[in-house]
Backbone as numpy.savetxt, mean C-alpha at the origin, in Angstrom:
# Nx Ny Nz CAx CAy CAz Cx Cy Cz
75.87 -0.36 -51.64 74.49 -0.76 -51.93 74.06 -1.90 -51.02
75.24 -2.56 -50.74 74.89 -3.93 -50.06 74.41 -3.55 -48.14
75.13 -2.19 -48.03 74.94 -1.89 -46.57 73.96 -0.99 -46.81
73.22 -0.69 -47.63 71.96 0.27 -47.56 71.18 -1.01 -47.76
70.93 -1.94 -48.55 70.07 -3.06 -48.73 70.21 -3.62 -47.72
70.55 -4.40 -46.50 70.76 -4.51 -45.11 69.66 -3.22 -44.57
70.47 -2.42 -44.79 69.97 -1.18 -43.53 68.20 -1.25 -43.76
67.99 -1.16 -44.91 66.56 -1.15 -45.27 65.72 -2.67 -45.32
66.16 -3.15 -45.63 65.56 -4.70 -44.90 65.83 -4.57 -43.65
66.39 -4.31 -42.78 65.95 -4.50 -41.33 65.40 -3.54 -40.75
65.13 -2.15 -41.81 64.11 -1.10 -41.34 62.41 -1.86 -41.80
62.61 -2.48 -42.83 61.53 -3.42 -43.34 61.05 -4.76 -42.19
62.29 -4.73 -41.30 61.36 -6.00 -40.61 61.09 -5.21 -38.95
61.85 -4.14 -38.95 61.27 -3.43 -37.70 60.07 -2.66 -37.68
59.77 -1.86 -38.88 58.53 -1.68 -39.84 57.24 -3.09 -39.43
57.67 -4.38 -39.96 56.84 -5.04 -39.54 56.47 -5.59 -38.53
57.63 -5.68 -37.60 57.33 -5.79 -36.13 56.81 -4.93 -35.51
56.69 -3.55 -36.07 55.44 -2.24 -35.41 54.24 -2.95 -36.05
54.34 -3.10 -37.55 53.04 -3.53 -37.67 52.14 -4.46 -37.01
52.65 -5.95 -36.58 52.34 -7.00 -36.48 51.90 -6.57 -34.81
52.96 -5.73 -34.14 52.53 -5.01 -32.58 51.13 -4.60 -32.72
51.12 -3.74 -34.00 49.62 -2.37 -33.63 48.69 -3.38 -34.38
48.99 -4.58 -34.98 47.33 -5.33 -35.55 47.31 -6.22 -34.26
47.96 -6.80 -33.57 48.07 -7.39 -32.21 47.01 -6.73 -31.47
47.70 -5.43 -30.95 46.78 -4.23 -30.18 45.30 -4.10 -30.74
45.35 -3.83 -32.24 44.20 -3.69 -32.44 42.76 -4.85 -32.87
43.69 -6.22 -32.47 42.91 -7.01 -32.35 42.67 -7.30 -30.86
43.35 -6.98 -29.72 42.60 -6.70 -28.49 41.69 -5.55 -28.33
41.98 -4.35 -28.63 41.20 -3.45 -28.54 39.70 -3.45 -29.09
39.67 -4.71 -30.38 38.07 -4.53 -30.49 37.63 -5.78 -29.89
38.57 -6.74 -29.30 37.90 -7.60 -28.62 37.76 -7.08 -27.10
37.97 -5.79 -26.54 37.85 -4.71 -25.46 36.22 -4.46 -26.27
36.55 -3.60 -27.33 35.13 -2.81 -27.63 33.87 -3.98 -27.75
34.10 -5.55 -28.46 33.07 -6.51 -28.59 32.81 -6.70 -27.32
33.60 -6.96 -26.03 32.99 -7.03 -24.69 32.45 -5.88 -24.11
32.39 -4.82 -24.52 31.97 -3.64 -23.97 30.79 -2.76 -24.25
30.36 -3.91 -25.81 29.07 -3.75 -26.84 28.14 -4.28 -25.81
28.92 -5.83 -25.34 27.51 -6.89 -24.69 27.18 -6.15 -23.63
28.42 -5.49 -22.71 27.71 -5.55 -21.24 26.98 -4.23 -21.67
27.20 -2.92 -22.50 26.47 -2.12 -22.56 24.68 -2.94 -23.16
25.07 -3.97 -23.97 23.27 -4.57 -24.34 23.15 -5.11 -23.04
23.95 -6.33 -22.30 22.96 -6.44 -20.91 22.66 -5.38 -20.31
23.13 -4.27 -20.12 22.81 -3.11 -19.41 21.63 -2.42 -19.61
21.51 -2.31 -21.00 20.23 -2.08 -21.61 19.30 -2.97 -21.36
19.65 -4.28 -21.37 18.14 -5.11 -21.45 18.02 -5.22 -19.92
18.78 -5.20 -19.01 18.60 -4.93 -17.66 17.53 -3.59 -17.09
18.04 -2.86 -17.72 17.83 -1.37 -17.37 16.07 -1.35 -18.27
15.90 -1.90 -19.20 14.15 -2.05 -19.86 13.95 -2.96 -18.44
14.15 -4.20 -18.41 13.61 -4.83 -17.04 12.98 -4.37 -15.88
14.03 -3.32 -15.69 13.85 -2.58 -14.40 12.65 -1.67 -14.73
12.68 -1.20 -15.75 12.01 -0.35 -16.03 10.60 -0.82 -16.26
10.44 -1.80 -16.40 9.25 -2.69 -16.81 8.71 -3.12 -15.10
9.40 -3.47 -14.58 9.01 -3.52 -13.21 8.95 -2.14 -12.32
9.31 -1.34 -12.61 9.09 -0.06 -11.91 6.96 -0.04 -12.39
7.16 0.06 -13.73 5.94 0.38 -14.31 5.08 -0.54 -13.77
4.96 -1.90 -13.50 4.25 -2.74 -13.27 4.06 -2.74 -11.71
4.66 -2.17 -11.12 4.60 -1.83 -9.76 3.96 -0.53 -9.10
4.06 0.52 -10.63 3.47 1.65 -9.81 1.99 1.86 -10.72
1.92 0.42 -11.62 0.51 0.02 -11.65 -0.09 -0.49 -10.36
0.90 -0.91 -9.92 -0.08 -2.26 -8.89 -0.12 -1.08 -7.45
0.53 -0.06 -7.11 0.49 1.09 -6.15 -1.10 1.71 -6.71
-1.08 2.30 -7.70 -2.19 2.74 -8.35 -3.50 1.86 -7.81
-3.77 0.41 -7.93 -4.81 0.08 -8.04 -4.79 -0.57 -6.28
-3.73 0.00 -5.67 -4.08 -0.44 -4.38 -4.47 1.05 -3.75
-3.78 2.11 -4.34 -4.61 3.26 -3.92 -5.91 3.70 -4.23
-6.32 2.80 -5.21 -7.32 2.76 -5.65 -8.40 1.97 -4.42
-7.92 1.06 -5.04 -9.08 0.41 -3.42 -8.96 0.94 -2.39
-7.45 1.08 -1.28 -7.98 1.95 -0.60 -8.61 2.90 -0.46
-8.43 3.96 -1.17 -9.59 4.76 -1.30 -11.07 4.65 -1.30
-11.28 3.54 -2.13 -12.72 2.86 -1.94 -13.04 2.13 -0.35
-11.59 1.73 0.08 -12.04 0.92 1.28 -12.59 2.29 2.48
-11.92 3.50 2.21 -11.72 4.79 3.08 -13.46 5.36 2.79
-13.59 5.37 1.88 -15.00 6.04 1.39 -15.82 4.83 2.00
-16.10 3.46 1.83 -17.05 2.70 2.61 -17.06 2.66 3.98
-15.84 2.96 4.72 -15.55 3.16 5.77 -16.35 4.87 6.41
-15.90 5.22 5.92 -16.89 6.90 6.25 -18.06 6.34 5.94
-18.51 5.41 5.31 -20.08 5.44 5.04 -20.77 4.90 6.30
-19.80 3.64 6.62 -20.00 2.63 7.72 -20.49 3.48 9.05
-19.18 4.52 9.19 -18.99 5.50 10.40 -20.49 5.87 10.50
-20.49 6.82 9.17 -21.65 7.76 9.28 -23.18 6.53 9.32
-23.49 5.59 9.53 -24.54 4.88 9.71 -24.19 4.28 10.81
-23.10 4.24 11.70 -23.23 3.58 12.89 -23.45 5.05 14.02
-23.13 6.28 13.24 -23.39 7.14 14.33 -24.56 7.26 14.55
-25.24 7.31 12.84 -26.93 7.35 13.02 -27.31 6.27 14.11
-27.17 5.17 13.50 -27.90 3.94 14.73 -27.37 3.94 16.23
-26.23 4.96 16.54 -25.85 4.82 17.74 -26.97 6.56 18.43
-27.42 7.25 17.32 -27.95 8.84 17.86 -29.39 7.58 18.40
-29.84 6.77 17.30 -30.80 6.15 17.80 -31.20 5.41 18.86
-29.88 4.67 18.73 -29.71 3.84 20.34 -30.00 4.69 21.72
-28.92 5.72 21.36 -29.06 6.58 22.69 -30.77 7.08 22.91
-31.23 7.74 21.86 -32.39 7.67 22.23 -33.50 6.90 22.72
-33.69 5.62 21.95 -34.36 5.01 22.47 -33.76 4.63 23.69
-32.66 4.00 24.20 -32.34 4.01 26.25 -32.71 4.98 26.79
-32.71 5.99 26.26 -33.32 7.23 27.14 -34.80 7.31 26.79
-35.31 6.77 26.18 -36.95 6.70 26.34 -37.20 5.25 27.56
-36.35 4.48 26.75 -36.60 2.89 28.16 -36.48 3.73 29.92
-35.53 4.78 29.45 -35.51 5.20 31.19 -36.18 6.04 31.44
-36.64 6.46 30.79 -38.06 7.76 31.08 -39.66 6.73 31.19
-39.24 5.48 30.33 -40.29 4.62 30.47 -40.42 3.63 31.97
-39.04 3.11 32.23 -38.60 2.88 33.56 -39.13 3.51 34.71
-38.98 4.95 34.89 -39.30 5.56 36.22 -40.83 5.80 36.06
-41.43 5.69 34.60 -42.78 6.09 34.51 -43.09 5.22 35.34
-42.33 3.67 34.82 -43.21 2.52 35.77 -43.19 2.58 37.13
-42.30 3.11 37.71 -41.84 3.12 38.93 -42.45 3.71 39.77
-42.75 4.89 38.83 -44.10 6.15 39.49 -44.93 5.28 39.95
-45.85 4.65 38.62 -46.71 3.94 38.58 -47.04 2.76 39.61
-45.64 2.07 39.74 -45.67 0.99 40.68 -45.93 1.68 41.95
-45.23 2.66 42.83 -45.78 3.16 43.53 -47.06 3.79 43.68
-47.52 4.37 42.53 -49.17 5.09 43.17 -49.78 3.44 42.92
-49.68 2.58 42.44 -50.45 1.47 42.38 -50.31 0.67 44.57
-49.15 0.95 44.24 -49.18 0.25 46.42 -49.42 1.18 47.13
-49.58 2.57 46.90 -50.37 3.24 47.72 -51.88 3.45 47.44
-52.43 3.07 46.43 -53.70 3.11 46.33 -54.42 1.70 46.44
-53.26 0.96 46.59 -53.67 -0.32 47.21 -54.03 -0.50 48.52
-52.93 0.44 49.51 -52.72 0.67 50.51 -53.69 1.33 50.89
-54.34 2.01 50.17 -55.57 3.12 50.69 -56.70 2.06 50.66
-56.64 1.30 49.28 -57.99 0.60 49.39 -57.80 -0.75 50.34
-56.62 -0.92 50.80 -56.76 -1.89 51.97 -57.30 -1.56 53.32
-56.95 -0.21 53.33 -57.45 0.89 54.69 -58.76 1.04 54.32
-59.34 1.02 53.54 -60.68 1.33 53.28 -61.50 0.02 53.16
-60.98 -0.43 52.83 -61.64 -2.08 53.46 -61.69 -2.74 54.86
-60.70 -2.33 55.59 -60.46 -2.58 56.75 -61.53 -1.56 57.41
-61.42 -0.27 57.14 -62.33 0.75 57.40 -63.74 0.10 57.61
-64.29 -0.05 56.53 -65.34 -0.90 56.27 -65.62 -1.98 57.11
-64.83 -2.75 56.83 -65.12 -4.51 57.36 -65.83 -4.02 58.97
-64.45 -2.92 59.57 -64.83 -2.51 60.98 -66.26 -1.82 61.46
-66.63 -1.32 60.35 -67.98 -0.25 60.76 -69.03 -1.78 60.55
């Protein structure tokens, strides 16, 4: 009895030296899983962050495509009123030069009919 009471008390303390091993283990293992809770919540509150700045960014894309667009449409407007005032321009220089040679005509029949009435004065003076 005395070598079975032995045998089993020291199956009783090898028994507890597994035990005292696997509550050991399993007090690392959830201090594994408590560190592995946080970085999965920073991960999460990282990952909303990001996500919050994605959104706030492809607001701020939005309202710059926005204006551009507005800047693109005033711009065609601009175009289309500088072509008008440039169809105008051209025209009126091309009236100044049709007005130009009118004068030019003009300046000439004016010194030849000057020229005539100087000959015709001279004509005169002589008779």
């Amino acid at each position: 009895l005395q070598k079975e009471l032995l045998k089993y008390k020291q199956e009783a303390r090898n028994l507890q030296g597994i035990k005292d091993a696997l509550q050991q283990r399993l007090i690392q293992q959830d201090a594994s899983v408590l560190q592995l809770k946080q970085e999965l919540l920073r991960a999460n509150m990282d990952k909303e962050e990001l996500h919050n700045q994605n959104v706030d960014l492809q607001r701020k894309v939005e309202e710059r495509n926005r204006l551009l667009a507005e800047y693109k449409k005033e711009l065609g407007q601009k175009d289309w009123h500088l072509q008008q005032h440039q169809t105008k321009l051209d025209e009126m220089l091309r009236q100044l030069s049709e007005a130009s040679y009118q004068q030019v005509d003009l300046e000439r029949e004016l010194e030849h009919k000057e020229a005539l009435l100087a000959h015709c004065m001279k004509r005169e003076a002589e008779e």
